[in-house]
C-alpha positions in Angstrom: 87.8 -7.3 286.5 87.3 -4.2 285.6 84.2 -2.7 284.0 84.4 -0.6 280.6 81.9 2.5 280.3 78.7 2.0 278.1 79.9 4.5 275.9 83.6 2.8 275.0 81.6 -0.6 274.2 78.9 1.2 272.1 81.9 3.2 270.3 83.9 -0.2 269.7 80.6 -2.1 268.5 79.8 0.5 266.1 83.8 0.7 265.5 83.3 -3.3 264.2 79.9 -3.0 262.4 81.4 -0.4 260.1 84.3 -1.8 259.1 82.3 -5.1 258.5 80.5 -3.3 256.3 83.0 -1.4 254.4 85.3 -4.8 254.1 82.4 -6.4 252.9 81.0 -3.9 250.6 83.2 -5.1 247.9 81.7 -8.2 248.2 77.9 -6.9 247.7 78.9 -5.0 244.3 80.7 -7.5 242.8 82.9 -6.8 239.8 81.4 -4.3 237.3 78.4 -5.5 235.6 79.4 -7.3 231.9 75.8 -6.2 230.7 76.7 -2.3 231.2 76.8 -0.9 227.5 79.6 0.3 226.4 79.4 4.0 224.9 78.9 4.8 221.3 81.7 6.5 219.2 80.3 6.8 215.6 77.8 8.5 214.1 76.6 11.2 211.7 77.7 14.5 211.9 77.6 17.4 209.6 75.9 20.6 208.0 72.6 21.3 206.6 72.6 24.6 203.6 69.9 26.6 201.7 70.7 27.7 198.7 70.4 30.2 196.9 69.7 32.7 199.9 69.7 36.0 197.2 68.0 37.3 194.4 70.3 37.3 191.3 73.0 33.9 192.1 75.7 33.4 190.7 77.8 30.4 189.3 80.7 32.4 190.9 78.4 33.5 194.2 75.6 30.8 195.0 74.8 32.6 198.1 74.7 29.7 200.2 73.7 30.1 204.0 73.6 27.8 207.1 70.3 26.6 208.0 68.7 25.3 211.6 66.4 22.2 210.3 64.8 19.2 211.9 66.0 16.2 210.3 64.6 12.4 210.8 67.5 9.4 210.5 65.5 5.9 209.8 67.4 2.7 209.5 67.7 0.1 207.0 64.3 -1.0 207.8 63.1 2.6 207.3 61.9 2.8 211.2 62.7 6.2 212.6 65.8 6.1 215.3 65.8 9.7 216.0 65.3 13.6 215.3 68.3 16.0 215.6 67.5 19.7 214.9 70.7 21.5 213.2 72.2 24.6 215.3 72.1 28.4 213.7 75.7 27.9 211.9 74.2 24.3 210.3 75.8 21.7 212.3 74.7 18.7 213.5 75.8 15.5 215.4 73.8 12.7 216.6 75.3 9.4 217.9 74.7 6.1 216.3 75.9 2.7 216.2 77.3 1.5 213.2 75.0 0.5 210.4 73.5 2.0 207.7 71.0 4.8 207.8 69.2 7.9 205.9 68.9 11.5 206.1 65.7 12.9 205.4 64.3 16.1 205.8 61.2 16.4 208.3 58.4 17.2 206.7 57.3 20.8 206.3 56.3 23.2 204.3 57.4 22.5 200.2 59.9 24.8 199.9 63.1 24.7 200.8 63.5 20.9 200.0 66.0 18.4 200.2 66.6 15.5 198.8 67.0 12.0 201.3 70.6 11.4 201.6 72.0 8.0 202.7 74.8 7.1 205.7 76.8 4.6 206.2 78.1 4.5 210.2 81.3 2.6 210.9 82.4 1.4 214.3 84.8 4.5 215.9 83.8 7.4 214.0 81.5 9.6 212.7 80.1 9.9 208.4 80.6 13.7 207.8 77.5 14.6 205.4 76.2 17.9 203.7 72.3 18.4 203.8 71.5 20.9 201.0 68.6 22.3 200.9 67.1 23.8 197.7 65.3 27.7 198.4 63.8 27.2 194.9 65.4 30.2 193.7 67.1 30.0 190.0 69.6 31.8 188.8 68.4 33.7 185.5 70.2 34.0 182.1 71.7 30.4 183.1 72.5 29.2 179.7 71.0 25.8 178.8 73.7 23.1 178.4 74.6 22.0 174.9 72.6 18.5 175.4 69.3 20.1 175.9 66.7 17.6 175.0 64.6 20.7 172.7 64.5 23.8 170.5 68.0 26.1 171.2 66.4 29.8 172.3 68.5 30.8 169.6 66.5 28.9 167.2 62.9 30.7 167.4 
């Protein structure tokens, strides 16, 4: 009989322990995990304004300009699920699971303002919304509307 060198039998040994392995890997890590979560694909997306941004708006020209803001979304329950910040241009997305939510402005300094704004999220897409903010500018010489509850200027 003839004797193999050490080297062949430590090659095949490690040879066999490898492919042990490899064959058997499949049976450590199982099928994938049913508890894994599967991603969201809805949300709320959308763009936060200031307006008026100019001395003397219009009807015609509001002056209306993007703004970056911090903005808090609470749930139904009114807990807080999360802060998104809006870019330079105004845009925003945050990802949510369906349900129903609100917009609110993160508190700051009283001007500009806006006012809460409430979402509703539905399974597979995102609510587009507008976030307007209020720079507490008026336009001047705005005529009152007919309905005004008081004396007409015109009346004095």
């Amino acid at each position: 009989m003839r004797r193999r060198p050490a080297n062949a039998l430590l090659s095949l040994a490690l040879a066999a322990v490898a492919m042990l392995a490899f064959v058997s890997c499949d049976d450590i890590t199982g099928p994938p995990d049913a508890s894994t979560p599967t991603p969201i694909d809805s949300g709320i997306r959308g763009l936060v304004q200031l307006s008026p941004t100019c001395p003397g708006p219009t009807l015609a020209d509001p002056c209306t300009s993007p703004l970056a803001k911090q903005l808090v979304i609470v749930d139904a329950s009114g807990k807080e699920v999360t802060r998104v910040t809006s870019a330079v241009d105004g845009t925003f997305q945050v990802t949510l699971p369906p349900g129903e939510y609100t917009v609110n402005p993160a508190p700051n300094d009283p001007l500009p303002i806006a006012p809460p704004q409430s979402v509703s999220v539905v399974a597979g897409t995102y609510t587009d919304v507008q976030i307007d903010y209020d720079s507490g500018i008026r336009i001047p010489d705005t005529p009152l509307p007919t309905d005004f509850p008081g004396p007409s200027p015109s009346s004095s």
